[in-house]
TINUVO-769587 format. One record per residue (C-alpha): residue number from 0; x, y, z; chain. Coordinates in steps of 0.05 Angstrom, whole numbers, plus 5000, padded with zeros to 4 digits. Example, Ala and Ser with C-alpha at 12.3 -4.5 7.8 and 13.67 -1.06 7.14 Angstrom:
<sites>
num->0, xx->5246, yy->4910, zz->5156, cadena->A
num->1, xx->5273, yy->4979, zz->5143, cadena->A
</sites>
This chain:
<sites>
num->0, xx->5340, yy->4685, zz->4737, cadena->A
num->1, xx->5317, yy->4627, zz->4688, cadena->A
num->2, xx->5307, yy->4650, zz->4611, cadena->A
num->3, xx->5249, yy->4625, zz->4566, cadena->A
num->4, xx->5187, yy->4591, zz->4578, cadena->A
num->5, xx->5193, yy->4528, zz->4559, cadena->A
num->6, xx->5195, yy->4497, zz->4635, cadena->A
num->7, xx->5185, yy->4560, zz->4662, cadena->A
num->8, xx->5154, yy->4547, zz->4722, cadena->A
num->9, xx->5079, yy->4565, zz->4728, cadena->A
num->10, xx->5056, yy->4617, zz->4799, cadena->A
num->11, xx->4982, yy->4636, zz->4814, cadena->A
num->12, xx->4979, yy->4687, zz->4852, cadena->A
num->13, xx->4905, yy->4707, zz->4882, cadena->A
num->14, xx->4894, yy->4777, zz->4897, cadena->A
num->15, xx->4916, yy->4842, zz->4854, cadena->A
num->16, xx->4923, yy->4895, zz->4900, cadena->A
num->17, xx->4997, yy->4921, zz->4908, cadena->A
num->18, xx->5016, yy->4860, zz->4949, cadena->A
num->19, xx->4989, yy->4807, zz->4896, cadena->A
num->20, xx->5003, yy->4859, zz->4830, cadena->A
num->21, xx->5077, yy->4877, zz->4847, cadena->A
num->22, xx->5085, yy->4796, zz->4866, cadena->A
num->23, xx->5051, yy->4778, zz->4798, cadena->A
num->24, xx->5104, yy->4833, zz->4767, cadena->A
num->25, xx->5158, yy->4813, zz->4801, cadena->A
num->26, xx->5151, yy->4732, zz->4784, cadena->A
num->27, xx->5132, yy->4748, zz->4706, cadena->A
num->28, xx->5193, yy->4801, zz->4704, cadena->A
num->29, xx->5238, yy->4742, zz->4730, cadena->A
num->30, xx->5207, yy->4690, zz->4670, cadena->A
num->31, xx->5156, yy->4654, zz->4705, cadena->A
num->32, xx->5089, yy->4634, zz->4678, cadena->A
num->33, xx->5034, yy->4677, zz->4721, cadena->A
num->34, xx->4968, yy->4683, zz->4730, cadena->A
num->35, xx->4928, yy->4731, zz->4772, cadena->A
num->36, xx->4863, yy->4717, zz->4799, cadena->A
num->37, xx->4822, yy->4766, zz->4838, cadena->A
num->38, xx->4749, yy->4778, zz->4846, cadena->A
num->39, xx->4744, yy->4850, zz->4857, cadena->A
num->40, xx->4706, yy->4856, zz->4927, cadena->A
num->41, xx->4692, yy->4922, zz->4942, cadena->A
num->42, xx->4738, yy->4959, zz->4997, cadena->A
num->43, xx->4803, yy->4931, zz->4976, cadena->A
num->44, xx->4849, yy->4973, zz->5014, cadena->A
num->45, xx->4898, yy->4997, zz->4954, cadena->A
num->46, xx->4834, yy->5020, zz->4917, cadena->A
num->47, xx->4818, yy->5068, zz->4978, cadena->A
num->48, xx->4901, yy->5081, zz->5004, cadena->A
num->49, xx->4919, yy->5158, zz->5004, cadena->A
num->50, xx->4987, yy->5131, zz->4984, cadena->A
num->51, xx->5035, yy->5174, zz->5033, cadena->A
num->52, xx->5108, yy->5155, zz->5018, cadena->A
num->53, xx->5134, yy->5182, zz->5080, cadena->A
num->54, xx->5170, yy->5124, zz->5129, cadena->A
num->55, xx->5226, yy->5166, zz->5171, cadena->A
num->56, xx->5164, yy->5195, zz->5205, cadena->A
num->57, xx->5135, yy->5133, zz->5237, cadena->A
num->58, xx->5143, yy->5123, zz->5309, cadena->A
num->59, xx->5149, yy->5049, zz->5302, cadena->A
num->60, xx->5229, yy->5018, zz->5299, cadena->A
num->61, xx->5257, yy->4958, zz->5285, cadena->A
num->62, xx->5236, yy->4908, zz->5235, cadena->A
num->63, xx->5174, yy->4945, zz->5220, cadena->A
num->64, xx->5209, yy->5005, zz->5195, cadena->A
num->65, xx->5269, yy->4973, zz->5166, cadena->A
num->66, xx->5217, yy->4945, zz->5113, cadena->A
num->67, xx->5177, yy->5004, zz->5121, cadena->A
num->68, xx->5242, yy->5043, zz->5093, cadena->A
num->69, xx->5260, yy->4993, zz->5052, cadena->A
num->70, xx->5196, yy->4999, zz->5011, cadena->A
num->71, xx->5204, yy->5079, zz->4994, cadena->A
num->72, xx->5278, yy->5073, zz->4973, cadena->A
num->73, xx->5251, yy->5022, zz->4920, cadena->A
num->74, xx->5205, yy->5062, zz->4892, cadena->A
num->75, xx->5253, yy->5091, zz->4841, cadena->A
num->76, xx->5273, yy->5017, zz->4814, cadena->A
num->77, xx->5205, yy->5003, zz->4811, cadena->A
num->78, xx->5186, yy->5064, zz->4765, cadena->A
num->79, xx->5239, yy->5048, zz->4713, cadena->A
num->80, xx->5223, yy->4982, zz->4716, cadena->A
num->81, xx->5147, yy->4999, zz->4695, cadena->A
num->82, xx->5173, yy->5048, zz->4639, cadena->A
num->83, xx->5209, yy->5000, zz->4603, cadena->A
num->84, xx->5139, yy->4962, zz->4600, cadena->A
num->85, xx->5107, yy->5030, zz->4569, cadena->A
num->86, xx->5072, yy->5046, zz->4641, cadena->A
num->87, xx->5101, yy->5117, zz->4665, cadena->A
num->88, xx->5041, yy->5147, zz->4711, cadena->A
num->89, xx->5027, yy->5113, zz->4775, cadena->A
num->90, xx->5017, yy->5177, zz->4809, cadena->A
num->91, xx->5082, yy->5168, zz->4843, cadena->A
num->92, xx->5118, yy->5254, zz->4849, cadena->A
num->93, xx->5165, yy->5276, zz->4910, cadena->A
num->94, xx->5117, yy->5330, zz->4935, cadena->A
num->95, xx->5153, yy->5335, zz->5012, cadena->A
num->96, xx->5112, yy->5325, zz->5065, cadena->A
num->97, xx->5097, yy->5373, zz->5130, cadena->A
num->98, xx->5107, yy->5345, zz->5199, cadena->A
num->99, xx->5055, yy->5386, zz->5233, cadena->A
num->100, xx->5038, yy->5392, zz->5312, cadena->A
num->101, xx->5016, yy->5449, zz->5362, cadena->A
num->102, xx->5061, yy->5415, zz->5407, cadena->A
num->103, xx->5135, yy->5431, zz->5401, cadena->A
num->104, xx->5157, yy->5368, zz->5450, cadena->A
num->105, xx->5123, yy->5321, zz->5395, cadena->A
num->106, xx->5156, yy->5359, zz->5338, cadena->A
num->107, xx->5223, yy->5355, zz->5371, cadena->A
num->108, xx->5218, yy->5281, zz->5385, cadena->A
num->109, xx->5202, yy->5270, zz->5310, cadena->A
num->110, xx->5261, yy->5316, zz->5287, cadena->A
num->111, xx->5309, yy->5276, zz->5340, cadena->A
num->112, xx->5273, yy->5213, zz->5306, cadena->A
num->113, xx->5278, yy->5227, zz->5227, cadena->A
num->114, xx->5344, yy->5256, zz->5226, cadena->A
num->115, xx->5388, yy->5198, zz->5236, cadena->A
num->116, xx->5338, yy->5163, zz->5189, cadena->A
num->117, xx->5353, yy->5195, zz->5134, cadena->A
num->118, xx->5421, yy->5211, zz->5137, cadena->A
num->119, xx->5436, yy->5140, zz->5091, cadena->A
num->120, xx->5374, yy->5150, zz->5046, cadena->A
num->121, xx->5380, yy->5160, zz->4973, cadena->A
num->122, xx->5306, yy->5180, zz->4971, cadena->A
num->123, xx->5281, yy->5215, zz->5038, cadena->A
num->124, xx->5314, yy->5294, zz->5021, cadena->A
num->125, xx->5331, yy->5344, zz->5079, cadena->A
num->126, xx->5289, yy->5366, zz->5146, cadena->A
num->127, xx->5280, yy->5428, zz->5162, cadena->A
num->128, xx->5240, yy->5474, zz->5212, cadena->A
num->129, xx->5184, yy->5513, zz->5187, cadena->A
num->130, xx->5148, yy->5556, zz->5227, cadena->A
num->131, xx->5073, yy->5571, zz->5214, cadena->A
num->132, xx->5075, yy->5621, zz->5153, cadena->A
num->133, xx->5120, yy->5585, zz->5120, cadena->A
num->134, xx->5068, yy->5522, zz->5122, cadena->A
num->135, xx->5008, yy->5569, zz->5100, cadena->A
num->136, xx->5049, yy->5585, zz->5042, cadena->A
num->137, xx->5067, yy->5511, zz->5023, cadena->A
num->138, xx->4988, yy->5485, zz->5029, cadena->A
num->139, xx->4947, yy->5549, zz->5040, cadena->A
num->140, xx->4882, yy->5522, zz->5066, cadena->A
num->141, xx->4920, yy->5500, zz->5130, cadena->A
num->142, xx->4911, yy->5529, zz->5204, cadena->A
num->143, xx->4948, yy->5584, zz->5213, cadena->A
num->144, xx->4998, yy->5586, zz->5267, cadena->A
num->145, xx->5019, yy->5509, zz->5255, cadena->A
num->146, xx->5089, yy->5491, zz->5264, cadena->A
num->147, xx->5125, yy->5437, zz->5251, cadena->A
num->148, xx->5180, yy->5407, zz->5199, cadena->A
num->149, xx->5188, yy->5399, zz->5129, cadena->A
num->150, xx->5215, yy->5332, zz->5100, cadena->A
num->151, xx->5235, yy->5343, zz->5026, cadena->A
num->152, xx->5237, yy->5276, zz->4996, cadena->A
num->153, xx->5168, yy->5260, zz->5027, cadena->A
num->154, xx->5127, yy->5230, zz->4956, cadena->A
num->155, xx->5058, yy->5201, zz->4949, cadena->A
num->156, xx->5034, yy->5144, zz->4896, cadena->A
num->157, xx->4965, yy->5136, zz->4872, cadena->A
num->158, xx->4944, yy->5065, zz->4891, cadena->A
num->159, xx->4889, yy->5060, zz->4831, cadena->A
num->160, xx->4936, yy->5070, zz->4780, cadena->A
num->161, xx->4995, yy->5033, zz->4814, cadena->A
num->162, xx->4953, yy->4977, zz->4807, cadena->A
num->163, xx->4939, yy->4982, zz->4740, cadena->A
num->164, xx->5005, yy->4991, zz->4716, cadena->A
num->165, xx->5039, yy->4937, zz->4758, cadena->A
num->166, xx->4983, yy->4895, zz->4719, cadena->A
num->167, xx->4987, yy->4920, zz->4649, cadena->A
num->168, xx->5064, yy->4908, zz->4653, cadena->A
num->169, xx->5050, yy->4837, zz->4681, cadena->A
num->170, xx->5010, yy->4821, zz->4620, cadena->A
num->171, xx->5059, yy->4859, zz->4580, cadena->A
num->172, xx->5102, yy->4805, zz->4607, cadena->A
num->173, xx->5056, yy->4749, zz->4578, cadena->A
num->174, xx->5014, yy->4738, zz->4647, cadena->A
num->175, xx->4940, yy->4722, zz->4649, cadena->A
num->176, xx->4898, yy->4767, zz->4692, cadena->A
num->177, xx->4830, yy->4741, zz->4707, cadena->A
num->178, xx->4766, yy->4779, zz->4745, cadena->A
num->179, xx->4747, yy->4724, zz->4782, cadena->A
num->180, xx->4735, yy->4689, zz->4849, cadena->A
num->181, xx->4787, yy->4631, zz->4862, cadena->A
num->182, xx->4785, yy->4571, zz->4905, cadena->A
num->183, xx->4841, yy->4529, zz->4933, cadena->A
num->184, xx->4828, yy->4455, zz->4924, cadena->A
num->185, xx->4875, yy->4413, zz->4963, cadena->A
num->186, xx->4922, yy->4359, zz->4947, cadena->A
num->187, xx->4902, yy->4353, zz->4878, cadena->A
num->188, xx->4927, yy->4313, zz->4823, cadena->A
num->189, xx->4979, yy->4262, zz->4809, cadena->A
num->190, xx->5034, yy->4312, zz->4844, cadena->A
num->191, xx->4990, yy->4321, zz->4906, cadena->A
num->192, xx->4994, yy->4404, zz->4895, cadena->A
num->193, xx->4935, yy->4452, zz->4909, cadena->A
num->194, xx->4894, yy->4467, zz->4852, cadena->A
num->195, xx->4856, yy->4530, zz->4841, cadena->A
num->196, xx->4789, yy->4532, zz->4816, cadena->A
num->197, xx->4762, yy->4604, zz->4781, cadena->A
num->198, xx->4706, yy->4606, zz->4748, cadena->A
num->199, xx->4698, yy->4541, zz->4715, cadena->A
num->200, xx->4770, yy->4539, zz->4702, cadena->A
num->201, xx->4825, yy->4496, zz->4739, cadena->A
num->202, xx->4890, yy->4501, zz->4737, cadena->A
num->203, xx->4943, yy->4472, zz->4777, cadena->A
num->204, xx->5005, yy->4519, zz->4780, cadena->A
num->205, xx->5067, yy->4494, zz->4810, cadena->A
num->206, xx->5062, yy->4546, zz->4863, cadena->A
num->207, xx->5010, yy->4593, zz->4898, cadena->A
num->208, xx->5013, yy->4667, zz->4927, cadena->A
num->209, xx->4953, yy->4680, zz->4967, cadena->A
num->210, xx->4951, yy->4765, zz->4969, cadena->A
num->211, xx->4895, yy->4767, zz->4985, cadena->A
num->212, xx->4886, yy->4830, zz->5037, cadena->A
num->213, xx->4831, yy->4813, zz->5094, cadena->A
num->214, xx->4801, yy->4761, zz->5048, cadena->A
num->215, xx->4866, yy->4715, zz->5053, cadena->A
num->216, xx->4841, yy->4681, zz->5118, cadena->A
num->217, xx->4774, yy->4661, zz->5074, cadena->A
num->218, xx->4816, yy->4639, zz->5010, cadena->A
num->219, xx->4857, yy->4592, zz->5054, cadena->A
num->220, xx->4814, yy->4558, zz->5085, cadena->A
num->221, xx->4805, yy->4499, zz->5053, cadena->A
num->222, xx->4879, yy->4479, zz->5065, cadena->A
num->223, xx->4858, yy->4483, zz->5137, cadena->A
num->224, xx->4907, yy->4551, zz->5149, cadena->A
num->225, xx->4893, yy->4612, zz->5179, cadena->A
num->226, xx->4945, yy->4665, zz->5189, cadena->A
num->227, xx->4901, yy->4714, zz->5234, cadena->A
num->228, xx->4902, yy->4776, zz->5177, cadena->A
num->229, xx->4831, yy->4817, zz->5198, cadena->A
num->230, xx->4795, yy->4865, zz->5160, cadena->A
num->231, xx->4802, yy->4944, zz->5201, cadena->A
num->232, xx->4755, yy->4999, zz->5161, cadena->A
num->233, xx->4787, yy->5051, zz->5137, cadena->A
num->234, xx->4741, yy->5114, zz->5118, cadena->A
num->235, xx->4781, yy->5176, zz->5072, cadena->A
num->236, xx->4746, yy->5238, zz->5048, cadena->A
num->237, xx->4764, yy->5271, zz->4976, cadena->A
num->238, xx->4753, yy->5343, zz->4963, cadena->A
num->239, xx->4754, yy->5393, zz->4908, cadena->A
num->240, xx->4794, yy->5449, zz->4925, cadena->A
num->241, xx->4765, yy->5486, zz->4872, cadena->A
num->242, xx->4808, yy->5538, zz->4829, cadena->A
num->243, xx->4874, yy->5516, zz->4868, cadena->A
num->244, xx->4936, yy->5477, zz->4840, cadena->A
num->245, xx->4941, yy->5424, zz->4880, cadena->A
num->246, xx->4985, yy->5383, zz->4837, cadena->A
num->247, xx->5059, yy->5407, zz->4882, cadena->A
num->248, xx->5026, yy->5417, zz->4962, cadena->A
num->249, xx->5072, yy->5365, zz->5007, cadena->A
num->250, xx->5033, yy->5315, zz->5045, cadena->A
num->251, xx->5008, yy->5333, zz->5112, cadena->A
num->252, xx->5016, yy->5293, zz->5170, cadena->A
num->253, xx->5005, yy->5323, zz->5242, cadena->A
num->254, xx->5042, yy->5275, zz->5276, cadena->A
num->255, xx->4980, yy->5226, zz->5293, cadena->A
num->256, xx->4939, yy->5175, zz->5258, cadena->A
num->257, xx->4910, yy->5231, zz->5212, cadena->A
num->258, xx->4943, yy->5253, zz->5142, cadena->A
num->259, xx->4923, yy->5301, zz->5077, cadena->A
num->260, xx->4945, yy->5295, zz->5018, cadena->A
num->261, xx->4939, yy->5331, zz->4953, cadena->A
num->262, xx->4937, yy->5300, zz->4879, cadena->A
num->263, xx->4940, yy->5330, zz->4807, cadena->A
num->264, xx->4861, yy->5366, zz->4790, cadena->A
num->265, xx->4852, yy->5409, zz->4853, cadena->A
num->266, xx->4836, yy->5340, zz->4894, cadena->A
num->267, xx->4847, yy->5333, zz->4971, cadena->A
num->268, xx->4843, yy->5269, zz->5010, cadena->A
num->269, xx->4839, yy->5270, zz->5078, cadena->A
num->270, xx->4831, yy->5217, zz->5124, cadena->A
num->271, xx->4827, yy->5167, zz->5161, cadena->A
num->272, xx->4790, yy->5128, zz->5204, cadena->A
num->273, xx->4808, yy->5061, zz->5232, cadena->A
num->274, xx->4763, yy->5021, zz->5254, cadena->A
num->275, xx->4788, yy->4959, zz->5288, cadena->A
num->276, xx->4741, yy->4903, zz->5285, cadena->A
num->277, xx->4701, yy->4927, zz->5230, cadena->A
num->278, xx->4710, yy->4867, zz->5192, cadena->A
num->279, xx->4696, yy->4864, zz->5114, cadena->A
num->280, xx->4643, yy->4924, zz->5115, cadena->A
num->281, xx->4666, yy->4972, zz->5074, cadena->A
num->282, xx->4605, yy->5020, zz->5080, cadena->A
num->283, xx->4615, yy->5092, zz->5092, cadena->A
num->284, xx->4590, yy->5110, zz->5162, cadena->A
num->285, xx->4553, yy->5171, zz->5197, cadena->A
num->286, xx->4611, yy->5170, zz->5259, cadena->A
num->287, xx->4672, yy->5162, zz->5203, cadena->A
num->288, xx->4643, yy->5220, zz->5165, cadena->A
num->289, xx->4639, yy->5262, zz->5227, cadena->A
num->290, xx->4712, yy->5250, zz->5238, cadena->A
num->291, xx->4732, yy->5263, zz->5176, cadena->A
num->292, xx->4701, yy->5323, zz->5169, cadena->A
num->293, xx->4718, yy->5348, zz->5242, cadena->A
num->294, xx->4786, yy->5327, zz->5224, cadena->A
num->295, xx->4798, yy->5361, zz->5158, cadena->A
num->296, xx->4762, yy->5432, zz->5189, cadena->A
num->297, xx->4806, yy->5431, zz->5248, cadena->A
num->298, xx->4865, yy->5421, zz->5200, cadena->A
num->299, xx->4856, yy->5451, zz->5141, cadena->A
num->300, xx->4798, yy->5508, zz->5153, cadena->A
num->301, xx->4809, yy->5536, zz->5096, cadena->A
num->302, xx->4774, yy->5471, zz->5054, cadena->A
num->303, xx->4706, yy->5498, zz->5090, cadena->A
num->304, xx->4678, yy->5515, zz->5016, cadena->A
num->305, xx->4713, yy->5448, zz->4981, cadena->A
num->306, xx->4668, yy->5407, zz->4937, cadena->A
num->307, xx->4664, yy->5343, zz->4965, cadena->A
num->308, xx->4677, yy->5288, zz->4920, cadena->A
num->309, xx->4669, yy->5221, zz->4948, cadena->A
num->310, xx->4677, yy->5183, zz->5015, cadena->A
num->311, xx->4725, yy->5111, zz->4993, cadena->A
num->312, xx->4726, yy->5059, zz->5039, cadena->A
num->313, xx->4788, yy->5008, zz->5052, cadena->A
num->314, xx->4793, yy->4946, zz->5091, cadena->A
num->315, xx->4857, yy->4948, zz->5103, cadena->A
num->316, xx->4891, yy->4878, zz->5118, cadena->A
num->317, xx->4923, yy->4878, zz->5190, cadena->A
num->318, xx->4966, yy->4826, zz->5217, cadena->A
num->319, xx->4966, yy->4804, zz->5294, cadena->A
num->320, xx->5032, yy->4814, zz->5302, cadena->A
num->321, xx->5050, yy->4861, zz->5350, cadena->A
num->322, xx->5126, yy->4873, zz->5329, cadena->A
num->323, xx->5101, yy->4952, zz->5298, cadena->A
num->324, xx->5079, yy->4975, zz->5361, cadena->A
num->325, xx->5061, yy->5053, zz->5351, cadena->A
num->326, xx->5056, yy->5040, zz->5280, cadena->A
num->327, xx->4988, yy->5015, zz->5298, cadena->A
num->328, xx->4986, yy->4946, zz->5254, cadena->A
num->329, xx->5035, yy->4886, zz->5261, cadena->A
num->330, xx->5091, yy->4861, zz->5211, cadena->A
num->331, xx->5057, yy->4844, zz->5144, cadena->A
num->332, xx->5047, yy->4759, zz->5141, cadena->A
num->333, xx->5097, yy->4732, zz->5081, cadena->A
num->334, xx->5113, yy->4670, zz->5095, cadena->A
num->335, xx->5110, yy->4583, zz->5064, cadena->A
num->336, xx->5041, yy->4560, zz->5096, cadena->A
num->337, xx->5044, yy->4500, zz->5044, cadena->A
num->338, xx->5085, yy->4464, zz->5006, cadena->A
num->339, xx->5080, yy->4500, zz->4953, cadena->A
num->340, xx->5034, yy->4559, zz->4980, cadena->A
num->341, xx->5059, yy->4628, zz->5006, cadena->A
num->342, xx->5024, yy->4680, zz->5042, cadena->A
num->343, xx->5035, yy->4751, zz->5030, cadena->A
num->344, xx->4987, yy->4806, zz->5060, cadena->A
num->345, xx->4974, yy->4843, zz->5130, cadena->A
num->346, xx->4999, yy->4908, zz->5109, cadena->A
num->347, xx->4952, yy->4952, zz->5146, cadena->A
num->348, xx->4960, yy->5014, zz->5129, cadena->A
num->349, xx->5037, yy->5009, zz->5094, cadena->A
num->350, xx->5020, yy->4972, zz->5040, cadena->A
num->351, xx->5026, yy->5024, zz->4985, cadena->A
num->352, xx->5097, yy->5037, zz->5014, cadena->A
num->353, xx->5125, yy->4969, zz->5033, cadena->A
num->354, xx->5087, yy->4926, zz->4980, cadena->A
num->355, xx->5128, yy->4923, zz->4920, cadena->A
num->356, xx->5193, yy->4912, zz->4954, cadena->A
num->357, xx->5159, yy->4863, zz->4990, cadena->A
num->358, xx->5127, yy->4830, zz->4921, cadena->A
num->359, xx->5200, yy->4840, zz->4892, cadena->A
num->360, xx->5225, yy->4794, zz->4954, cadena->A
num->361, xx->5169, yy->4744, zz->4953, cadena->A
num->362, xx->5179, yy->4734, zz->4880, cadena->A
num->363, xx->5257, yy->4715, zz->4883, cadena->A
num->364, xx->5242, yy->4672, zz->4947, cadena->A
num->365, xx->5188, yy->4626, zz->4909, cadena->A
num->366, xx->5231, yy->4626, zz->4852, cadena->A
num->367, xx->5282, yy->4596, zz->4881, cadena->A
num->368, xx->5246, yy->4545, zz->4924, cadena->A
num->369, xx->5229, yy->4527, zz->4854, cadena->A
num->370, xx->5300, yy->4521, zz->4835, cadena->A
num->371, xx->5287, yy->4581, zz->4778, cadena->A
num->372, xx->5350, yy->4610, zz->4797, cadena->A
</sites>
């Protein structure tokens, strides 16, 4: 990539959640001039994600998972990449993960399903079986009697700090970061590019990200686009598992839409609901929190006496395109909707996994459009 700043060129990207932050990181790594501008809504979905690096598990194929994949074995270029700009705890740790089901046809079909999947991974470990004592032992609160599979290289990421440090590195890098709304203003200036407004300030970059989650639809708007990314609610439940190390347990998934997953202080996350059509409401609901709780009992019994901690709420950006299938959420929308404008966002519920190498992708592709090569 180009060296120097000099006529480095100059990106905005709008939104900071993994999408926009590992963009942002991505461009200022590569020498361009960056600024982030987001207004900190409340429910942004990587401020709510339980983070689950797990991919070789998903019942969706094709494109879908070949990014899906694509994003875990990053993960490790990504971390070094954030150390060398002093930022070495994103909550990223291989912990395994448990493939969980009291049926054993749905538990063979994932073990027919992963195996080939990982046999060219660098990241994704070994499967094994593991019958139901064996699981007890690995997370003890769990149902006893639950069968399933074991995935080794299975890891989980915190999306809060993620975020954070994908940010402090940009500005480490020499970006600008602002907490504010932004506003496309079209055809602007003597070079007929869209300007961005933020808070009294206007700038007019040479190009534009919009990451924007399920608020990308609203920021585009003026330029007359809309690329059909909808806000789905997504309710997770975090417990105390008081006087237990939680800091090692693998992630749990039971082979459906559910998941828990353990982090460092004795906390448990369990979730999660998704509500399709929700819209941006990211309110905590009476019928999510009786799923939740249902949910984690049924799974997990032995969280009965768990402190409960908080309830977050995500509105998770979903795409309409159908090309995931099972996965439940469409191919994330990152794609030129401008002349100088790109879109990146519709993640669903993959974004903590396929973001960065997504960002990492974006960044090299508006770059060169640029001619920053």
């Amino acid at each position: 990539m180009g060296s120097g700043t000099a006529f480095a060129p100059h990106v905005a990207v709008i939104g900071s959640g993994v999408a926009g932050a590992s963009t942002a990181f991505s461009l200022a790594s590569a020498g361009a001039r960056v600024t982030v501008i987001d207004a900190g809504a409340p429910g942004a979905a990587t401020m709510a994600g339980a983070g689950i690096i797990m991919p070789w598990a998903t019942a969706a194929g094709g494109e879908f998972y070949r990014l899906y994949a694509d994003g875990a074995e990053h993960y490790p270029r990504l971390l070094a990449q954030l150390a060398e700009h002093g930022v070495r705890e994103v909550g990223y740790r291989v912990t395994g993960g448990l493939l969980m089901n009291d049926d054993a046809a749905v538990v063979d079909a994932a073990a027919a399903r992963i195996r080939p999947r990982i046999a060219g991974s660098g990241v994704a470990g070994t499967l094994e079986r593991v019958d139901g004592d064996r699981a007890v032992g690995l997370v003890p609160p769990l149902r006893p009697g639950l069968a399933g599979l074991y995935l080794s290289g299975a890891a989980r990421v915190d999306g809060r700090l993620l975020r954070r440090g994908l940010l402090r590195a940009t500005a480490d890098l020499g970006a600008t970061v602002r907490g504010a709304p932004a506003r496309l203003v079209p055809g602007a200036g003597d070079t007929g590019r869209v300007r961005v407004e933020s808070d009294g300030v206007s700038i007019e970059p040479d190009a534009v990200v919009v990451a924007a989650g399920a608020w990308t639809d609203a920021v585009l708007r003026p330029l007359g686009v809309r690329v059909g990314v909808t806000g789905q609610r997504g309710q997770i439940l975090h417990l105390r598992a008081d006087g237990l190390d939680t800091s090692r347990w693998p992630s749990v998934h039971p082979l459906s839409d559910v998941y828990l997953v353990a982090f460092d202080d004795s906390r448990v996350v369990f979730g999660a609901t998704r509500e399709s059509g929700s819209g941006i409401d990211a309110r905590a609901t009476a019928a999510g929190q009786r799923m939740l709780y249902n949910g984690v009992l049924s799974l997990a019994p032995g969280l009965a006496d768990a402190t409960v901690l908080e309830t977050r709420v995500g509105i998770r950006p979903v795409s309409a395109d159908p090309a995931a299938g099972a996965a439940g959420a469409g191919l994330p929308v990152v794609r030129r909707v401008d002349e100088h404008v790109w879109v990146n966002a519709g993640f669903g519920a993959a974004g903590l996994t396929m973001g960065p190498v997504v960002g990492h992708r974006l960044a090299a592709e508006v770059l060169g459009r640029l001619g920053w090569t």
